[in-house]
PDB file of the backbone (N, CA, C, O) and the ligand in Angstrom, with CONECT records:
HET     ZN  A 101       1
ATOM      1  N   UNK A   1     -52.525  10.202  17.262  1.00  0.00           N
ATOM      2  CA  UNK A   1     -51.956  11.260  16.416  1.00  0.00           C
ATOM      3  C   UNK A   1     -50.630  10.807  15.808  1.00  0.00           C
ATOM      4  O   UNK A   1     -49.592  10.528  16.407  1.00  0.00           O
ATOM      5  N   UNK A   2     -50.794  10.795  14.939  1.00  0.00           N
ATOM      6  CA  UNK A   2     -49.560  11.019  14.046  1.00  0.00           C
ATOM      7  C   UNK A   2     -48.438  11.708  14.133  1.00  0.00           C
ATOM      8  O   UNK A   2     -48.646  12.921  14.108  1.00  0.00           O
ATOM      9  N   UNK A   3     -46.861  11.278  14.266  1.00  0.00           N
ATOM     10  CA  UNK A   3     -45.939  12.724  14.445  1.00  0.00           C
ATOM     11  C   UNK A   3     -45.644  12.523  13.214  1.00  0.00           C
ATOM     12  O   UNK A   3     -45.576  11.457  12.603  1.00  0.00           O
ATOM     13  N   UNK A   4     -45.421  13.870  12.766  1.00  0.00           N
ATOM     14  CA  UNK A   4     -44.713  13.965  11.711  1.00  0.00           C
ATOM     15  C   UNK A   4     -43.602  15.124  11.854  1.00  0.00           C
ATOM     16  O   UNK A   4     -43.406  16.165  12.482  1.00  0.00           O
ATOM     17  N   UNK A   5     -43.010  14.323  10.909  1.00  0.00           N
ATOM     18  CA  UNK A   5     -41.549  15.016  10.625  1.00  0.00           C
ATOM     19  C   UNK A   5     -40.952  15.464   9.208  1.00  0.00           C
ATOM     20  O   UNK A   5     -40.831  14.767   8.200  1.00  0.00           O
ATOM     21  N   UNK A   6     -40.630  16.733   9.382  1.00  0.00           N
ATOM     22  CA  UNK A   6     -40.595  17.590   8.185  1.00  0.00           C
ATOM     23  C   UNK A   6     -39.169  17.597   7.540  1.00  0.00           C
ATOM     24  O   UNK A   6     -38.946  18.294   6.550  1.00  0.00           O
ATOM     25  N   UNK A   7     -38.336  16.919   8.035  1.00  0.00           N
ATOM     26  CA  UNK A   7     -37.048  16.588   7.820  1.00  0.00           C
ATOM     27  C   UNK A   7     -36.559  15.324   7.802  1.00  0.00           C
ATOM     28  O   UNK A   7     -35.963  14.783   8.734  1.00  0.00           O
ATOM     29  N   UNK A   8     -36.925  14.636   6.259  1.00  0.00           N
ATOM     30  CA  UNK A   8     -36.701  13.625   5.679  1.00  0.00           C
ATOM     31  C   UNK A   8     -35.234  12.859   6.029  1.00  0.00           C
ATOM     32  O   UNK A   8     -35.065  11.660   6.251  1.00  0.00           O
ATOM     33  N   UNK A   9     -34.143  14.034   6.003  1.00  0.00           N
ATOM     34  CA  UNK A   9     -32.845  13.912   6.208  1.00  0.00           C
ATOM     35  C   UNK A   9     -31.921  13.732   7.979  1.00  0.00           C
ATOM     36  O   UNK A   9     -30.790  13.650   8.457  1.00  0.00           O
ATOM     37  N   UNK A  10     -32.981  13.747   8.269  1.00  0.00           N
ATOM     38  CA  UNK A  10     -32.697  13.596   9.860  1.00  0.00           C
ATOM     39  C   UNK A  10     -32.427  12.488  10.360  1.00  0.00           C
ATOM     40  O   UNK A  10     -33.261  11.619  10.614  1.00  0.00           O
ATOM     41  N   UNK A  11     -30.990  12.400  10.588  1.00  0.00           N
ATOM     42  CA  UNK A  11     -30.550  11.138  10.605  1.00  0.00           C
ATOM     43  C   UNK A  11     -31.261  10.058  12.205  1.00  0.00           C
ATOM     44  O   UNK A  11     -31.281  10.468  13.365  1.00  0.00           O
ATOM     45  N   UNK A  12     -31.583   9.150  11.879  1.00  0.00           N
ATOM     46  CA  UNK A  12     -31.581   8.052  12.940  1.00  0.00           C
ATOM     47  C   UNK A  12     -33.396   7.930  12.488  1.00  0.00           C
ATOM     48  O   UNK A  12     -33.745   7.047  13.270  1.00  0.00           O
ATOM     49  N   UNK A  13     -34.249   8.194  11.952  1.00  0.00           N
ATOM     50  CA  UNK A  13     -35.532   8.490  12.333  1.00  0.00           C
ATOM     51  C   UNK A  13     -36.108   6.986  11.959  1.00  0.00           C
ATOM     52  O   UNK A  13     -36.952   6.372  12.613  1.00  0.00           O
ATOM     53  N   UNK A  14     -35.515   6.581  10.864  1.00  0.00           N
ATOM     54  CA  UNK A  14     -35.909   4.725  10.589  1.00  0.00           C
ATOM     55  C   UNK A  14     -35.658   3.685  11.511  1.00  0.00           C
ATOM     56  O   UNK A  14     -35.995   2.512  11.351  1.00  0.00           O
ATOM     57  N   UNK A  15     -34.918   4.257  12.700  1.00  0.00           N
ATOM     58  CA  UNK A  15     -34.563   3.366  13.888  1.00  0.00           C
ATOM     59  C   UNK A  15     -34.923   3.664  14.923  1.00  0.00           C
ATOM     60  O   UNK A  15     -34.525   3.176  15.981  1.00  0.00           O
ATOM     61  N   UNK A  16     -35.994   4.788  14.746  1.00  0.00           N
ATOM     62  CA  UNK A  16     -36.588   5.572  16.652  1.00  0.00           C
ATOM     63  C   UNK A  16     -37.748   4.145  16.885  1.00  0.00           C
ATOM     64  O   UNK A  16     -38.284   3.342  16.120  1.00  0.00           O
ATOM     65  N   UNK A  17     -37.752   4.318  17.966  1.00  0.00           N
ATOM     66  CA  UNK A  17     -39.111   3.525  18.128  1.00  0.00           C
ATOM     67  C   UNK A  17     -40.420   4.696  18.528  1.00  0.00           C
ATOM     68  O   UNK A  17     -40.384   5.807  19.058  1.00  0.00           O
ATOM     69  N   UNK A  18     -41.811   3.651  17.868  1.00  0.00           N
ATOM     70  CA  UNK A  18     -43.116   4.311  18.157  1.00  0.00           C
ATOM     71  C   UNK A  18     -43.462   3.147  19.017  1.00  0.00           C
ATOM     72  O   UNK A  18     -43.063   1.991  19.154  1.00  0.00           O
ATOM     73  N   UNK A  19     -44.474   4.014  19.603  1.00  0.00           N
ATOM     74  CA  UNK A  19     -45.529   3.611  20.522  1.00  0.00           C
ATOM     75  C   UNK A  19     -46.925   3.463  19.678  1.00  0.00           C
ATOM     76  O   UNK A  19     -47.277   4.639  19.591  1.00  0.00           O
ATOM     77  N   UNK A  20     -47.920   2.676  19.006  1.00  0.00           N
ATOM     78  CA  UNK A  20     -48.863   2.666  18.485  1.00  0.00           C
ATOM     79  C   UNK A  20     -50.031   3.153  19.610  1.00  0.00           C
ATOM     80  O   UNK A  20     -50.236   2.394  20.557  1.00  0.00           O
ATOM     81  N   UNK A  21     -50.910   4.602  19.499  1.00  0.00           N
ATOM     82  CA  UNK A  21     -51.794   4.836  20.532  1.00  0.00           C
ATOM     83  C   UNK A  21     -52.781   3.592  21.038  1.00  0.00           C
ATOM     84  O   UNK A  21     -53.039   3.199  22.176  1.00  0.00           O
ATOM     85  N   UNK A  22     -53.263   3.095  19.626  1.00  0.00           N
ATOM     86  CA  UNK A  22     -54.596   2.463  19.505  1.00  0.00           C
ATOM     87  C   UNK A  22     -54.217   0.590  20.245  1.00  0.00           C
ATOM     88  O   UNK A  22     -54.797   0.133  21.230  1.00  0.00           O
ATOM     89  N   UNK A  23     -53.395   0.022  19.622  1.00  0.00           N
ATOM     90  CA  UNK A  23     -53.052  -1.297  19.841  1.00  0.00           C
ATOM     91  C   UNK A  23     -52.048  -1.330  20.881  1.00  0.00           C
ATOM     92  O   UNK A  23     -52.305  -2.176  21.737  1.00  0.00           O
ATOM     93  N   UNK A  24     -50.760  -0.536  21.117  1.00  0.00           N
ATOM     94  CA  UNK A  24     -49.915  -0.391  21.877  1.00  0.00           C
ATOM     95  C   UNK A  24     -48.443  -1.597  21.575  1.00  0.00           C
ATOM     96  O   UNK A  24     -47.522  -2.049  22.254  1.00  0.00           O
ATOM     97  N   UNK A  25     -48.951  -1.729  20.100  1.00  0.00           N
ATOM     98  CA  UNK A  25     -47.557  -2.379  19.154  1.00  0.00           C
ATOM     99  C   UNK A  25     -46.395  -0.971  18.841  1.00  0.00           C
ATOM    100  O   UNK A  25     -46.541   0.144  18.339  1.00  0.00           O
ATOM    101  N   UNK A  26     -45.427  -1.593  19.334  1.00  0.00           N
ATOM    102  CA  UNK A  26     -43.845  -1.043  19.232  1.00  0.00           C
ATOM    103  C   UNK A  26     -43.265  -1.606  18.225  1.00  0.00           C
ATOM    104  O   UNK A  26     -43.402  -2.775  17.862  1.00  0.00           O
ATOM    105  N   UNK A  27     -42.409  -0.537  17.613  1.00  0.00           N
ATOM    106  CA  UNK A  27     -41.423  -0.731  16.364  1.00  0.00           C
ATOM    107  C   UNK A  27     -41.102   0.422  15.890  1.00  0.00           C
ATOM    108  O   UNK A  27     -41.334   1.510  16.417  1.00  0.00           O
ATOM    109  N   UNK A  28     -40.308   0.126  14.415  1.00  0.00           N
ATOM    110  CA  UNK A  28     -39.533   1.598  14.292  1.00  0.00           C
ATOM    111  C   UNK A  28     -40.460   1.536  12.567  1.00  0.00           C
ATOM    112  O   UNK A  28     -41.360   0.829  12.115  1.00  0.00           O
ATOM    113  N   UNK A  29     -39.853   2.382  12.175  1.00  0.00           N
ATOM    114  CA  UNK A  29     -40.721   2.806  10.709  1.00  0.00           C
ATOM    115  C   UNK A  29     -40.417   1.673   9.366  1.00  0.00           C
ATOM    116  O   UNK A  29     -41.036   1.441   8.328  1.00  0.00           O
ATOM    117  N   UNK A  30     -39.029   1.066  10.023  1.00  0.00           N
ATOM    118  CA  UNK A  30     -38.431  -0.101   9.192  1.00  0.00           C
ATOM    119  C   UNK A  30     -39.976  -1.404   8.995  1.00  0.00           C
ATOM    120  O   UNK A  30     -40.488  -2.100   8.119  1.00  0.00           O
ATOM    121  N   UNK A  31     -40.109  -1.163  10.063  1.00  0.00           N
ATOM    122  CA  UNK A  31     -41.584  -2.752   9.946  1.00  0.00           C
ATOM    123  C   UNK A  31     -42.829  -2.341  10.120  1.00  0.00           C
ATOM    124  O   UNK A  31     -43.687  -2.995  10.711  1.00  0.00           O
ATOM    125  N   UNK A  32     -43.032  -0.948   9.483  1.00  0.00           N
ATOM    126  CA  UNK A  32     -44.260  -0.401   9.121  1.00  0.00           C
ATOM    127  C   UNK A  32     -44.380   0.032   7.487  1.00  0.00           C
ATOM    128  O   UNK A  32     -43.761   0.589   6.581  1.00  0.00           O
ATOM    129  N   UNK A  33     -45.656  -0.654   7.811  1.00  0.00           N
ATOM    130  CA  UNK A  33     -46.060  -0.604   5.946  1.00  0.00           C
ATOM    131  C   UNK A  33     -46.219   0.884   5.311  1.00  0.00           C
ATOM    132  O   UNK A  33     -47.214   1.467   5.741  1.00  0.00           O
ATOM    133  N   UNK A  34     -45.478   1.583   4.419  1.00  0.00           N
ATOM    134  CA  UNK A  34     -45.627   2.611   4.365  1.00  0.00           C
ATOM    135  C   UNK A  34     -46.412   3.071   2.930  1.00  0.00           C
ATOM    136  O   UNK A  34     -46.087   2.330   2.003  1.00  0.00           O
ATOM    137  N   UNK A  35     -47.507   4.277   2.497  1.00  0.00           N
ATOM    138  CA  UNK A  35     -48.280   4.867   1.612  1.00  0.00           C
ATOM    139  C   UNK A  35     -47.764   6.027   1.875  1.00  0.00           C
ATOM    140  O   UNK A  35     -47.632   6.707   2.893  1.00  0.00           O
ATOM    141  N   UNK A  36     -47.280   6.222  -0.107  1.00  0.00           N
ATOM    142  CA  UNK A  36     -46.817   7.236  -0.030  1.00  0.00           C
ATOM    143  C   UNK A  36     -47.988   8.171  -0.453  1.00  0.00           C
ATOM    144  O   UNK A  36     -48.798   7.772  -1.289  1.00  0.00           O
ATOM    145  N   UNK A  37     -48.092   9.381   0.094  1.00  0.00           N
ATOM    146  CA  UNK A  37     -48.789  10.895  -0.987  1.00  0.00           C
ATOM    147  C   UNK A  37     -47.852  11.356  -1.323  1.00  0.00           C
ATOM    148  O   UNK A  37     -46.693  10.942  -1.293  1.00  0.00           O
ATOM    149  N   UNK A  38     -48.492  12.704  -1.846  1.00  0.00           N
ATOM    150  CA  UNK A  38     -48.482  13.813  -2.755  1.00  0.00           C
ATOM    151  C   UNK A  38     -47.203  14.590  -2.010  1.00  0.00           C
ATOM    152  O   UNK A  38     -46.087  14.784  -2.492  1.00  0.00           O
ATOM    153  N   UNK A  39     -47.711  14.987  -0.657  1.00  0.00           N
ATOM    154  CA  UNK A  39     -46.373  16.025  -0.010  1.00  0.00           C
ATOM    155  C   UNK A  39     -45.724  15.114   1.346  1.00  0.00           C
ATOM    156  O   UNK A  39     -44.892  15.560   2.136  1.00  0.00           O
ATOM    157  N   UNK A  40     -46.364  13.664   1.389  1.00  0.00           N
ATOM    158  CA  UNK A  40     -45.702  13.261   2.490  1.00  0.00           C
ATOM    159  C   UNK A  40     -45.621  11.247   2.190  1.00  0.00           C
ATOM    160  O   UNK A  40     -46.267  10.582   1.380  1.00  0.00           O
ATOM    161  N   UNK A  41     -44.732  10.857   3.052  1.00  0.00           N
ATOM    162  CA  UNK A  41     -44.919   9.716   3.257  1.00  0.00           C
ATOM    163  C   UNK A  41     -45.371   8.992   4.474  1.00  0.00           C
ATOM    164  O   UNK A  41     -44.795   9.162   5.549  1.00  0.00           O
ATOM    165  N   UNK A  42     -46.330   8.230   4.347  1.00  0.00           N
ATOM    166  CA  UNK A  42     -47.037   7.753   6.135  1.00  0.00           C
ATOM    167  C   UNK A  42     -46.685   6.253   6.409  1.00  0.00           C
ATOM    168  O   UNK A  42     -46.520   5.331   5.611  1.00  0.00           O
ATOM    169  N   UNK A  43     -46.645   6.270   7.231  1.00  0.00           N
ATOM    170  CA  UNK A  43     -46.315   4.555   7.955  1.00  0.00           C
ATOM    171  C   UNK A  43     -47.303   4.471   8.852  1.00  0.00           C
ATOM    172  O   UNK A  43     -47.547   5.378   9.648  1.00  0.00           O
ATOM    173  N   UNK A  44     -47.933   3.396   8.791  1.00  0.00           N
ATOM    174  CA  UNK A  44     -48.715   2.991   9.435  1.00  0.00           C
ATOM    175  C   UNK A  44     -48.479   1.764  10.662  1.00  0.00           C
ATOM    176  O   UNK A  44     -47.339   1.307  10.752  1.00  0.00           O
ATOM    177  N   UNK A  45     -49.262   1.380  11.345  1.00  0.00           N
ATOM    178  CA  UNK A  45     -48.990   0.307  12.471  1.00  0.00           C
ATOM    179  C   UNK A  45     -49.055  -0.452  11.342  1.00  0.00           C
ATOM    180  O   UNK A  45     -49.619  -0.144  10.292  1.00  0.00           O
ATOM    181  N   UNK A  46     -48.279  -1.759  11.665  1.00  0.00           N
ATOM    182  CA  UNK A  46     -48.591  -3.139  10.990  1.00  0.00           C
ATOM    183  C   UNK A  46     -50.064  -3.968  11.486  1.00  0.00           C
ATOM    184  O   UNK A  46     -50.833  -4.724  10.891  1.00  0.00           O
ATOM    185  N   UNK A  47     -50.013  -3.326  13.090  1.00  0.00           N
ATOM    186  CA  UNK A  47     -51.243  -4.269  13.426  1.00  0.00           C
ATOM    187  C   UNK A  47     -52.661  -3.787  12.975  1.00  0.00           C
ATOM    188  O   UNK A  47     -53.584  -4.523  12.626  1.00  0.00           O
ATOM    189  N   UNK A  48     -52.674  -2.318  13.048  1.00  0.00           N
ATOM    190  CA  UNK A  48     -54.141  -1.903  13.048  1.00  0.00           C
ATOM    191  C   UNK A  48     -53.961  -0.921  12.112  1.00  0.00           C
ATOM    192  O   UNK A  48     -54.817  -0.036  12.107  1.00  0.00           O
ATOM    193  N   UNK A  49     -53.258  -0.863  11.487  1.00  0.00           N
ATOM    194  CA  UNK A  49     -53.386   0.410  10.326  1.00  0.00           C
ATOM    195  C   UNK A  49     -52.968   1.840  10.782  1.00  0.00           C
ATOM    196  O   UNK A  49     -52.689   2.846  10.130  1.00  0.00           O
ATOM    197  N   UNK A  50     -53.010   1.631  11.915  1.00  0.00           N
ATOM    198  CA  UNK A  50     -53.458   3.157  12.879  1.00  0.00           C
ATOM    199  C   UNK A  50     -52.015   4.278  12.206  1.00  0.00           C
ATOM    200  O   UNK A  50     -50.871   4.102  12.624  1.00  0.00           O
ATOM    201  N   UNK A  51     -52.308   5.257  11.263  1.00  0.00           N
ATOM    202  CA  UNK A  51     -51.158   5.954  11.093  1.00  0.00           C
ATOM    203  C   UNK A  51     -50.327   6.477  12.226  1.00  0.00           C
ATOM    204  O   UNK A  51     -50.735   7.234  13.107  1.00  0.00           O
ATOM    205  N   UNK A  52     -48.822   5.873  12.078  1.00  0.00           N
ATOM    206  CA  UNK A  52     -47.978   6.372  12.757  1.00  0.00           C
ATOM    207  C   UNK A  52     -47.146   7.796  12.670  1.00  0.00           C
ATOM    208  O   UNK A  52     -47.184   8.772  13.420  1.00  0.00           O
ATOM    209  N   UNK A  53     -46.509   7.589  11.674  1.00  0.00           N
ATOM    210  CA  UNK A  53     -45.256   8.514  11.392  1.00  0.00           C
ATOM    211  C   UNK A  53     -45.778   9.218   9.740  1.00  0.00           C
ATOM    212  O   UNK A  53     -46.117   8.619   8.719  1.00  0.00           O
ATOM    213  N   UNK A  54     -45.694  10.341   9.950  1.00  0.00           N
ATOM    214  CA  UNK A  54     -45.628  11.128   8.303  1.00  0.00           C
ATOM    215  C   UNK A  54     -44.344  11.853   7.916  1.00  0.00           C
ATOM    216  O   UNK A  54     -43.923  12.866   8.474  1.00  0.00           O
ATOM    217  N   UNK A  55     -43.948  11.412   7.212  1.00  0.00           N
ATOM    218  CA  UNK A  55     -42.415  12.370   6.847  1.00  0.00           C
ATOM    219  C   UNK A  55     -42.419  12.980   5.667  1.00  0.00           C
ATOM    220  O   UNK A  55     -42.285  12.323   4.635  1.00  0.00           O
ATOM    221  N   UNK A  56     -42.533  13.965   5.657  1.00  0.00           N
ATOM    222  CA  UNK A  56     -42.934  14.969   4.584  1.00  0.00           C
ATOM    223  C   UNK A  56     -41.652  14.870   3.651  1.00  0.00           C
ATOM    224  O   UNK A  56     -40.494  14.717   4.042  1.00  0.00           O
ATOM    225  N   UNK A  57     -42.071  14.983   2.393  1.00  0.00           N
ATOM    226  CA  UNK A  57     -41.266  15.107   1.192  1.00  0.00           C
ATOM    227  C   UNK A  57     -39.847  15.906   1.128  1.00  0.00           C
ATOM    228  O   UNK A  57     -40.019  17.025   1.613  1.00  0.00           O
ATOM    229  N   UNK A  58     -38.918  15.773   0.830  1.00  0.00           N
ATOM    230  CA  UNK A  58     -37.590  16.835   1.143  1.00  0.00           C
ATOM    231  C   UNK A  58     -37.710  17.837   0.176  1.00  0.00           C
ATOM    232  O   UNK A  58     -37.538  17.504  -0.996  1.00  0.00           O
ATOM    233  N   UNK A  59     -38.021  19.217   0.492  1.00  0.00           N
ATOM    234  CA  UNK A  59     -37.594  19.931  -0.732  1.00  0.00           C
ATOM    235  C   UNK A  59     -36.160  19.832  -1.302  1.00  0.00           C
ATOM    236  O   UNK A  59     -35.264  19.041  -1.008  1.00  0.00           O
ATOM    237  N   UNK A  60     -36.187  21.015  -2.344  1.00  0.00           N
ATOM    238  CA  UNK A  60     -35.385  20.823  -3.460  1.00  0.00           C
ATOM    239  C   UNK A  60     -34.143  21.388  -2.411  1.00  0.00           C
ATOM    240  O   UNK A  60     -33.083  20.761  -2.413  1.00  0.00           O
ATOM    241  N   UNK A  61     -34.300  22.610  -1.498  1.00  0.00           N
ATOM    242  CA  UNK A  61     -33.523  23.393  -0.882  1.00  0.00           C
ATOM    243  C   UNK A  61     -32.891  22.581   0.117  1.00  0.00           C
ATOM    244  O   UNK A  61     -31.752  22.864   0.489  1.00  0.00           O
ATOM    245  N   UNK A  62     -33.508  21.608   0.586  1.00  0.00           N
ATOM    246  CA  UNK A  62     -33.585  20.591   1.804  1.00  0.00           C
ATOM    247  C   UNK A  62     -32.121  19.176   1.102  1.00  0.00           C
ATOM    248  O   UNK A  62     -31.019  18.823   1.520  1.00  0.00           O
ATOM    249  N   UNK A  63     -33.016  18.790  -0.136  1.00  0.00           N
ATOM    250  CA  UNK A  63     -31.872  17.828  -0.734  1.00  0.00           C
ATOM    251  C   UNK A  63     -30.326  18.499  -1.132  1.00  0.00           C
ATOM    252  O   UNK A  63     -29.333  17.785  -1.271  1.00  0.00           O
ATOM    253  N   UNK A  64     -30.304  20.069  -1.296  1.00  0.00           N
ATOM    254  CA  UNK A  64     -29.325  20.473  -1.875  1.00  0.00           C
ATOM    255  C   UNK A  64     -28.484  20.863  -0.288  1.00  0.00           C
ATOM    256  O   UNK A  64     -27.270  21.060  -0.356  1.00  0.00           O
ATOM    257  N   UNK A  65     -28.981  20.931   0.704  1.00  0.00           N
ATOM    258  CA  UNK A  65     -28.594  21.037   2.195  1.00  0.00           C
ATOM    259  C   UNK A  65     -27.852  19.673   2.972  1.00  0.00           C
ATOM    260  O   UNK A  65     -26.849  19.450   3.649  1.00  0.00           O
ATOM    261  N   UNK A  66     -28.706  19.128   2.563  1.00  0.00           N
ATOM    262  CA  UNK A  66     -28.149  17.505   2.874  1.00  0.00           C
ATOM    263  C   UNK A  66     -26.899  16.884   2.402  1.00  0.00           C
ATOM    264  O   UNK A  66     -26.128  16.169   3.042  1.00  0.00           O
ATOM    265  N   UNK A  67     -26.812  17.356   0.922  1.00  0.00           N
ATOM    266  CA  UNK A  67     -25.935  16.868   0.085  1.00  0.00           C
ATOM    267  C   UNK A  67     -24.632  17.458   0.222  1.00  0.00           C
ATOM    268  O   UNK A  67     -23.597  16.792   0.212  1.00  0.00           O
ATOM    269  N   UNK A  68     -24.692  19.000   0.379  1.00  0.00           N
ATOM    270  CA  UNK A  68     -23.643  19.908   1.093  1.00  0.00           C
ATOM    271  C   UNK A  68     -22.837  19.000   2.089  1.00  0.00           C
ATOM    272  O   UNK A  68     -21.667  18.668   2.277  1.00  0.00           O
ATOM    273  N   UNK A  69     -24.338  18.728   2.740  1.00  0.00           N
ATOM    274  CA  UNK A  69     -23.234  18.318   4.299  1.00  0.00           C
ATOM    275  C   UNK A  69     -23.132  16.816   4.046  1.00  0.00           C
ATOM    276  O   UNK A  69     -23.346  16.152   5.060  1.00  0.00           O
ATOM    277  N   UNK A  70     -22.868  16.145   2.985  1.00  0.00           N
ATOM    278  CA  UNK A  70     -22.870  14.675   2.836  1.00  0.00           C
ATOM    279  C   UNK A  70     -23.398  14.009   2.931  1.00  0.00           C
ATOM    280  O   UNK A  70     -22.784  12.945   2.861  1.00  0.00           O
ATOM    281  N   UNK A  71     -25.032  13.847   3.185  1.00  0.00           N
ATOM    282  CA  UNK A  71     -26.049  13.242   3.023  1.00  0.00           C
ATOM    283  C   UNK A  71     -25.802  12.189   1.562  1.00  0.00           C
ATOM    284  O   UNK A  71     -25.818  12.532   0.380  1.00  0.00           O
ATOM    285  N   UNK A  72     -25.550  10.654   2.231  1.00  0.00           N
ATOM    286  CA  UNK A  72     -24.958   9.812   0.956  1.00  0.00           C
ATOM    287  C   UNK A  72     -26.656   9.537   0.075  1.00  0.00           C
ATOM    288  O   UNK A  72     -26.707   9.223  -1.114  1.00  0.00           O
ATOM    289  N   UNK A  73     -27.713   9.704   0.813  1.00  0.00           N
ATOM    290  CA  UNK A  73     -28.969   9.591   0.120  1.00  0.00           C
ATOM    291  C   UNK A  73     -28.926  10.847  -0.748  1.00  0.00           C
ATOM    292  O   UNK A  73     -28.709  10.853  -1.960  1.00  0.00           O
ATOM    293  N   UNK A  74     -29.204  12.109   0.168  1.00  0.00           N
ATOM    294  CA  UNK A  74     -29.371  12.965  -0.586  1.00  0.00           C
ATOM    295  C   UNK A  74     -28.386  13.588  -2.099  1.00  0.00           C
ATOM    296  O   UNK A  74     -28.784  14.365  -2.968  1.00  0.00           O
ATOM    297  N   UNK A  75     -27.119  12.960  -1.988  1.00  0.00           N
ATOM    298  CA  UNK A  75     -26.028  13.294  -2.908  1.00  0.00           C
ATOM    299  C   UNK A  75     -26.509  12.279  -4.169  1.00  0.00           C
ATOM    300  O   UNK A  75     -26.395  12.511  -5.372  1.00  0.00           O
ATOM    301  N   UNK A  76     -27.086  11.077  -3.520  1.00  0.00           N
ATOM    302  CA  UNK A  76     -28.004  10.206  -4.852  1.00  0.00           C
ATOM    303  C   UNK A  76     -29.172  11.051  -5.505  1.00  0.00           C
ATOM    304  O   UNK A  76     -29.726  11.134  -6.601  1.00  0.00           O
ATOM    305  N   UNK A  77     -29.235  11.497  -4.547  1.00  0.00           N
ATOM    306  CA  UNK A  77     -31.188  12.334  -5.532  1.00  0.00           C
ATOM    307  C   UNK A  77     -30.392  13.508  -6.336  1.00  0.00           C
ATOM    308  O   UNK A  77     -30.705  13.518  -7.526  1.00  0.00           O
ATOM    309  N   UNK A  78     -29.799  14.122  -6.108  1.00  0.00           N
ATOM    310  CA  UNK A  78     -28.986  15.348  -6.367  1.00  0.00           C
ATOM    311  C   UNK A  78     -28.590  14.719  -7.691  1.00  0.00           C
ATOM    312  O   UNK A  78     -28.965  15.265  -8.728  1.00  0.00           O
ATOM    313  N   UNK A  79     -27.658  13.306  -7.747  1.00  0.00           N
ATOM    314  CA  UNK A  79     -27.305  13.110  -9.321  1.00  0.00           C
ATOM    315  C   UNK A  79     -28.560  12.795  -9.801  1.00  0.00           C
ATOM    316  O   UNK A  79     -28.566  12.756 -11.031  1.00  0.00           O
ATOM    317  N   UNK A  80     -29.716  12.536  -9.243  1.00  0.00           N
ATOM    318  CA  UNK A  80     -30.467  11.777 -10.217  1.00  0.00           C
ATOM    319  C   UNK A  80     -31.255  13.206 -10.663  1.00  0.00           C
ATOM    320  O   UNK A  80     -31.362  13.104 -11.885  1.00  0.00           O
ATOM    321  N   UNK A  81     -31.721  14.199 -10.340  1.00  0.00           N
ATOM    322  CA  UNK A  81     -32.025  15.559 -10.846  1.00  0.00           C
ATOM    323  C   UNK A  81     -31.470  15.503 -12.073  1.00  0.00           C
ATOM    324  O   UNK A  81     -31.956  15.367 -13.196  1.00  0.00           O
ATOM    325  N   UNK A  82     -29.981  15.674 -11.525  1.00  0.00           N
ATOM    326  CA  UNK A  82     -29.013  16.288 -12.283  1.00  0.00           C
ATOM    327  C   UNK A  82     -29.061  15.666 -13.972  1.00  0.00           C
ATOM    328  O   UNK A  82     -28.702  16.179 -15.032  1.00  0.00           O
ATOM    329  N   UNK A  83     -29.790  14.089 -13.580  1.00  0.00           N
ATOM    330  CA  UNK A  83     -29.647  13.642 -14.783  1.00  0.00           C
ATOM    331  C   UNK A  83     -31.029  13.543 -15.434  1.00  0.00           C
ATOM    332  O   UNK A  83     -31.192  12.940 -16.494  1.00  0.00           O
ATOM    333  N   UNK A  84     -31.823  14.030 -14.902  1.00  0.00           N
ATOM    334  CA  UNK A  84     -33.057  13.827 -15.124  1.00  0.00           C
ATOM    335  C   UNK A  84     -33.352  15.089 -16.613  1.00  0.00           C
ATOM    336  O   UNK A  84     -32.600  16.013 -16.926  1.00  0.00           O
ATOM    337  N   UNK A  85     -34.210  14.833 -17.048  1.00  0.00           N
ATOM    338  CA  UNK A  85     -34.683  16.047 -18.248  1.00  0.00           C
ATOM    339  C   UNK A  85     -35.713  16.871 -17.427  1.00  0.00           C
ATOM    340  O   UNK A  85     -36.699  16.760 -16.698  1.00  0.00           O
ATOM    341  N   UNK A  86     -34.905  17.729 -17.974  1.00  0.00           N
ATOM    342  CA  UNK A  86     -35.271  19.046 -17.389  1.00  0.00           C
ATOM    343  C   UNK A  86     -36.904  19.640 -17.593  1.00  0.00           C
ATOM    344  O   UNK A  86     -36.893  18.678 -18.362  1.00  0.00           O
ATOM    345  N   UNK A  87     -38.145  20.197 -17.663  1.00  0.00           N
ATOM    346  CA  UNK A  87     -39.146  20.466 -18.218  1.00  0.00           C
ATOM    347  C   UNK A  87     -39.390  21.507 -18.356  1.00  0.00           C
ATOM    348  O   UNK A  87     -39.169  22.224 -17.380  1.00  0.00           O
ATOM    349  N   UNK A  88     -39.944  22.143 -19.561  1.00  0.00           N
ATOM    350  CA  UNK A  88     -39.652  23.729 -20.771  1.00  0.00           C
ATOM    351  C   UNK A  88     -41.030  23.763 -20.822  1.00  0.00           C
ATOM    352  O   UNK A  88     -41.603  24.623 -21.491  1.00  0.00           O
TER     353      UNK A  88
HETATM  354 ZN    ZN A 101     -51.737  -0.205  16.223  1.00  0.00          ZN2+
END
């Protein structure tokens, strides 16, 4: 099973270590190959594919929360909105 985590902004999560169920390869999300979707991003084992970690997309409410509290990622997405064209 897959954990997933719904809070993109949660600091330390690229440095936790997993346990892979299937192979029983250890590592953190840094040396897992990751596919992104639609509402989430997944990392997979390097050895067997076996999905590890899903970290769901940050909402809009989520990036503007982060950024409040100094989130130096999230204060990047925030300008890049900001500069982005808007859609009418
Ligand atoms: Zn594995």
């Amino acid at each position: 099973m897959a954990l997933t985590l719904d809070n993109y902004f949660l600091p330390g999560w690229r440095d936790r270590r997993h346990t892979c169920d299937a192979c029983e390869w250890q590592g953190t999300a840094r040396q897992m190959p990751m596919e992104l979707h639609e509402d989430e991003a997944q990392f997979d084992c390097p050895q067997c594919e076996n999905p590890l970690l899903l970290v769901v997309h940050p909402s809009l409410a989520q990036v503007q929360a982060a950024a409040a509290e100094g989130h130096p990622e999230a204060i990047e997405q925030m300008a890049i909105l900001a500069s982005a064209p808007r859609p009418h």
